[in-house]
N, C-alpha and C positions, 0 to 999 in steps of 0.2 A: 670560621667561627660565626662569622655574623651574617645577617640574612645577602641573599643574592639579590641583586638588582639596578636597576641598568643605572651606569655611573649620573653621578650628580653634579660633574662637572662641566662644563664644557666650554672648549677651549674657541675662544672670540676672533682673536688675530694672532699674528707673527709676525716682529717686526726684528731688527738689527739694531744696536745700539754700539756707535764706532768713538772711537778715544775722539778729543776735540780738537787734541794735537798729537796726530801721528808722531810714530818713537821715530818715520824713516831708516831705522839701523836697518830693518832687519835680521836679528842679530837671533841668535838660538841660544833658548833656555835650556841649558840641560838637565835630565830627569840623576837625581842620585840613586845610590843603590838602593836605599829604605823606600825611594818613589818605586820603585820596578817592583820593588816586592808587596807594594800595594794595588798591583795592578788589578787583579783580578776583582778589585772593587769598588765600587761607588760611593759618595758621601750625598744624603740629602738632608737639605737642611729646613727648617719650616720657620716661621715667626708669622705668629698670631695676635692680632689686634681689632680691640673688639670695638672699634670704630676709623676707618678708612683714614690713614695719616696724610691723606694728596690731595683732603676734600671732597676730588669728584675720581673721578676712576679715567679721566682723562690726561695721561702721561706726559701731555708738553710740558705741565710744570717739573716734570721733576726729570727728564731726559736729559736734560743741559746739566747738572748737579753730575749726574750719573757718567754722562760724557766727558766732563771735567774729569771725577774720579777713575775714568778709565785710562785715561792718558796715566795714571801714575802705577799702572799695572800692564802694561804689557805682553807678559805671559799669561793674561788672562783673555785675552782678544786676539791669542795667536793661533796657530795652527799646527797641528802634529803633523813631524816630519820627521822623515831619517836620509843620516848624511849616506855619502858613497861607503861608509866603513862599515855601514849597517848599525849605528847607533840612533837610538830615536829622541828626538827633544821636540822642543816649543819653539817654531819660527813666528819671531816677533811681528808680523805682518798686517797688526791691526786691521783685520779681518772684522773683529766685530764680537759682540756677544751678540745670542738671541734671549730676545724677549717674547712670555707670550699673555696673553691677557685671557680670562677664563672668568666665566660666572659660573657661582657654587647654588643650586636651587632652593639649599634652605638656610637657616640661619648660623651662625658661628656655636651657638649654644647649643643648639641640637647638633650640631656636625658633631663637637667635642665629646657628645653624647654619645651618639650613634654609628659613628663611619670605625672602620677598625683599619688594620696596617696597609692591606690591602688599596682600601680606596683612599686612604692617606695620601698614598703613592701620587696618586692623580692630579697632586695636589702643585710637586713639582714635574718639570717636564725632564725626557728621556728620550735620546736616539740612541740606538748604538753604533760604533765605530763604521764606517762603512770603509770596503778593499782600499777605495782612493780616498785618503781621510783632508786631503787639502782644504773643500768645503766646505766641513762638519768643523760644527762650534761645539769645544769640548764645557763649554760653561754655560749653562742655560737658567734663566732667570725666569719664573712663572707668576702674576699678580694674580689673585684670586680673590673677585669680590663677592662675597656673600650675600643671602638674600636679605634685607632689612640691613643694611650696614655691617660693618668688618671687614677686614681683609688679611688673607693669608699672602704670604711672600715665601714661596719655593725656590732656595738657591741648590743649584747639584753640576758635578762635578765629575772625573773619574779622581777616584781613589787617589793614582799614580799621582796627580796634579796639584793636589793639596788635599790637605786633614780639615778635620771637622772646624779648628780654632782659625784655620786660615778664613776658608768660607764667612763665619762670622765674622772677623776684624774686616772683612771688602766692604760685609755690609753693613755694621758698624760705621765705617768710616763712609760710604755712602749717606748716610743720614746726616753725617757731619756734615759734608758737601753742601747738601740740602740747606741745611739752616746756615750755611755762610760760618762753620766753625773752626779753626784748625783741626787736621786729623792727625787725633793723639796716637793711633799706631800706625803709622806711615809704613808700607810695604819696603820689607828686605831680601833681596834675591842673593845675598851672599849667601857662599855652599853652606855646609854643614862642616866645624872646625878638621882639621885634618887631621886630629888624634881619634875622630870617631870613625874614621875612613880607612880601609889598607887596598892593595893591587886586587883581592880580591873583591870587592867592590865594583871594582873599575870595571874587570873582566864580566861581571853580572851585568853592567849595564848595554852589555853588547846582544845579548843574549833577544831575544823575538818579544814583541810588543804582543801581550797577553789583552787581548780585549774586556772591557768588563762588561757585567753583563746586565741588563734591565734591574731594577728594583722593583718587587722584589720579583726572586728567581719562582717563587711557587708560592700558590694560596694556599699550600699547605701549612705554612707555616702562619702563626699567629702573634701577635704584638696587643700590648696594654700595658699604661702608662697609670703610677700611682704616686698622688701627690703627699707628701707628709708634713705634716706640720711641724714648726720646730717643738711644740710640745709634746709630739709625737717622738722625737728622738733625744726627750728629755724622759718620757716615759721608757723608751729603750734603756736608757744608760739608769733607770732606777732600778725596773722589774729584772733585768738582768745583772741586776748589781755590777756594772764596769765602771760607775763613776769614781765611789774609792777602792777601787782595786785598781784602774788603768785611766787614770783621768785625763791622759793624752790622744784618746780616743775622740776621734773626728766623724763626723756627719758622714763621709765615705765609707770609712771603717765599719762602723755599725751595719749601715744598711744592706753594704757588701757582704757584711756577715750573717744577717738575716733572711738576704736575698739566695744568696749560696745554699744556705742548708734545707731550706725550704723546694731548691729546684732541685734538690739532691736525694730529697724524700721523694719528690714526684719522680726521678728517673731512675729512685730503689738501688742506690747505690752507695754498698756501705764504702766503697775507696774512690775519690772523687782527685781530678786535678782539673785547674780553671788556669786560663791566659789573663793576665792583668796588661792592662792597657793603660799606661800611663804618659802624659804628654811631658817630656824631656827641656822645652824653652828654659823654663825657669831651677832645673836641675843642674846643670852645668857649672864649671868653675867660673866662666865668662857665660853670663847668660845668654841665650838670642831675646832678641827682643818679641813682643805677641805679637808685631808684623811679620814675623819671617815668614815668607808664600815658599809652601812646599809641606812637609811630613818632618815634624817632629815628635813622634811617640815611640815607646820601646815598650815592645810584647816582650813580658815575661812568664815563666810556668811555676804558678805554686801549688804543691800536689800535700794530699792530706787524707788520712787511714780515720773511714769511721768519722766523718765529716760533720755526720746529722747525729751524734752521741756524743762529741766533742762539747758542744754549749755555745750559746752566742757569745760570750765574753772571752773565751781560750781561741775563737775564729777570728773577733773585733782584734785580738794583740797580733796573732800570727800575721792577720792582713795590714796590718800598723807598722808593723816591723818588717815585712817583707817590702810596703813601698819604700819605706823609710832605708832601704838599703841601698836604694837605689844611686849610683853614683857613676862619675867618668866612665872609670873600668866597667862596671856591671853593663852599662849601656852600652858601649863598645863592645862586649862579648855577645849582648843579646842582639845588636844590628848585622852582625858578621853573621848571624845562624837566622836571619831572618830571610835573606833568599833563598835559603833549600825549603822554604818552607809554602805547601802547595797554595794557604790560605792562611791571610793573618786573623782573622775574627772565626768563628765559628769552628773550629776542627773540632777544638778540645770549649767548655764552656765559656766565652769571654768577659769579664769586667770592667767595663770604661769608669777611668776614674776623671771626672770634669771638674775637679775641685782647684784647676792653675787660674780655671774663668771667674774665679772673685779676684778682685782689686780692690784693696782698701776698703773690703765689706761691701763692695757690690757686683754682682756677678753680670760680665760682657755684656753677655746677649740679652741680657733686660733693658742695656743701656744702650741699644737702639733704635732710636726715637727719631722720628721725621718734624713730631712739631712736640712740643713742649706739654706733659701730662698724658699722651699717647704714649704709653708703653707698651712691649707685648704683654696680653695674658697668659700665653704657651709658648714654648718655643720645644720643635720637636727634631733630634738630629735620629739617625737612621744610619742603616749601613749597607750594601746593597751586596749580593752573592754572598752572604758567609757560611760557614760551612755546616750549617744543620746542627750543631749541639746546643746553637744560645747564644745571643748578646744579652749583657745588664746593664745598664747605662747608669752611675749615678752622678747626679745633673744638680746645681743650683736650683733654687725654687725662684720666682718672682717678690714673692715674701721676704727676702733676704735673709738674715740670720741663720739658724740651725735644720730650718725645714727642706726638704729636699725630693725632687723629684725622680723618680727610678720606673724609666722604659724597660720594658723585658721582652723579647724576640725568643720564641720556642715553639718545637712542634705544637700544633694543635691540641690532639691529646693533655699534652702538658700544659699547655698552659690552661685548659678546663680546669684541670685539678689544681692548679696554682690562683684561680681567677677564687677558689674556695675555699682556700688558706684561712686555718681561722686562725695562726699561726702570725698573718699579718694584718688580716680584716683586722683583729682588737685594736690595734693601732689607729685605725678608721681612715684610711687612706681615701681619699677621693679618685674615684679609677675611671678617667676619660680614653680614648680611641679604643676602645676594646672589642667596637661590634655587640657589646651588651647591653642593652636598654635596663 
């Protein structure tokens, strides 16, 4: 969608950054069944800050922090392996993350402006798996300073390794590190309880190491991110009258439901079903805590007749009550039916719901901060291979409260017609990475 031209990044050095105290075990992380069925995907993650938290773009200060906090992560400095049984995991072998440092040629304000999903990408770094993966660092770290000050921080991952919430709490608690703070979500590698696990599970994880694949897979597809104000999803719940008819209606609800029927006019489909993406930590009888490192989310299918005639208010309760159903059992059925399935994002239209990332009315990823009054302006999470119908992402805003941001991944075509929604333009959304000037 947006113009061609030759990238704006470019990448400075490469270096390693190794734990401060090796684990010595050696010991291997093993991938669970919901990691295998992630495989065929990547997470990246962005956080944007509209003046450099390090002071100078010179890494000694803050490598030591970083190395400290790797020592408390292990499987994240390890190396993909498989035993003689042909099961594949994480050898603990403090190997190292890479790092790589990259200058952006123009400034953070115009980048936000003008670069679209495409040269986003550039933003974090990517290899893909090679035959002998002993080498290859599955976690790679990008700093990106911009021209006139800012800096972007690219974390990405595969899929298999950890979810979008893991990624942030590393570098969350990274920042902690930094400023000499305790880190409030200390990493948990214990499994996933064993009433959400059965034999077949097991058997799936024996099964062949699915490589993932670059982000993204094709320029054909297009991304644009629209910021909403919370008066924005106060005007939702008036003009659509939800407030006294469903006042249990949440920031997700709404915009999931706005987003839905509007990508459903563009794809001229009057019977629509969509995959809900919902992060499971805090769903459980026993919660996991937001350290767990690994995948906790459960795709589910909510399908619906006549989707874009229905109304935003009859869509806001169906998607209220369908998360809202979500429990032990549901998640245990839907993890069991998640390995036959060739790709978790994209088959069918997918909707991430980000709404576990508030804490006591502040949302994660805003609250990583390297120096005090430096927060991100954007934080941009992604998903890498999905299957061509659509991600929706709805996200926290920086703003706090009711306002909320909602990334959309869709064919090109669609997302033109979608970029002209007057359906959601009234709402006045401010629409950064889109490739639109």
């Amino acid at each position: 969608m947006g113009v061609v031209r030759e990238s704006r990044v470019e990448v400075k050095s490469i270096l390693t950054a190794v734990s401060s105290k090796p684990s010595g075990s050696s010991r291997v992380h093993p991938f669970s069944a919901l990691d295998n069925a992630m495989s065929p995907h990547t997470v990246h993650v962005i956080f944007y800050y509209a003046r450099s938290p390090f002071g100078s773009f010179d890494l000694d200060s803050v490598r030591i922090p970083l190395s400290e906090l790797l020592s408390m992560y292990p499987p994240a400095v390890g190396r993909v392996t498989k035993n003689p049984d042909g099961v594949w995991g994480v050898k603990c072998n403090d190997a190292g993350l890479r790092i790589l440092k990259a200058k952006v040629s123009v400034g953070i304000d115009e980048w936000l402006r003008s670069a679209d999903g495409h040269e986003e990408s550039h933003l974090t770094a990517w290899e893909d798996m090679p035959e002998d993966p002993s080498t290859w660092s599955p976690f790679r770290l990008q700093i990106n300073e911009f021209e006139g000050g800012g800096v972007a921080i690219g974390l990405s991952c595969p899929h298999r390794h950890a979810d979008p919430t893991t990624l942030t709490i590393l570098l969350k608690s990274w920042t902690e590190a930094q400023r000499r703070q305790c880190i409030v979500h200390p990493p948990s590698f214990s499994p996933l309880p064993s009433y959400l696990t059965d034999t077949a599970a097991v058997k799936y994880d024996r099964e062949s190491y699915v490589k993932p694949t670059a982000w993204p897979i094709s320029t054909k597809t297009a991304t644009a991110t629209f910021k909403f104000s919370g008066a924005a999803f106060k005007r939702c719940l008036d003009e659509y009258s939800i407030d006294g008819i469903f006042p249990k209606a949440s920031p997700f609800d709404v915009f999931a439901a706005l987003f839905w029927t509007r990508v459903a006019l563009v794809k001229e489909r009057k019977s629509d079903r969509v995959c809900m993406c919902v992060d499971f930590r805090r769903l459980l009888p026993n919660p996991l805590p937001y350290g767990f490192f690994g995948n906790a989310l459960n795709f589910s299918s909510l399908e619906m007749s006549d989707v874009m005639d229905k109304g935003i208010r009859h869509v806001t309760r169906v998607i209220n009550e369908h998360v809202a159903s979500l429990d032990a059992d549901k998640i245990r059925s839907d993890l069991k039916r998640a390995g036959s399935q060739e790709k978790m994002y994209g088959a069918d239209l997918t909707i991430v719901n980000m709404e576990h990332m508030i804490v006591d009315g502040e949302p994660l990823m805003y609250e990583t901060v390297f120096e005090d009054g430096v927060k991100p302006v954007h934080v941009s999470y992604r998903i890498g291979n999905d299957g061509g119908e659509g991600v929706i992402t709805v996200m926290p805003s920086p703003e706090k409260g009711f306002g909320r941001t909602v990334t959309v991944s869709l064919p090109e075509e669609e997302m033109s017609k979608l970029l002209s929604d007057q359906e959601i333009l009234r709402f006045e959304p401010r629409i950064i990475l889109s490739g639109v000037m």
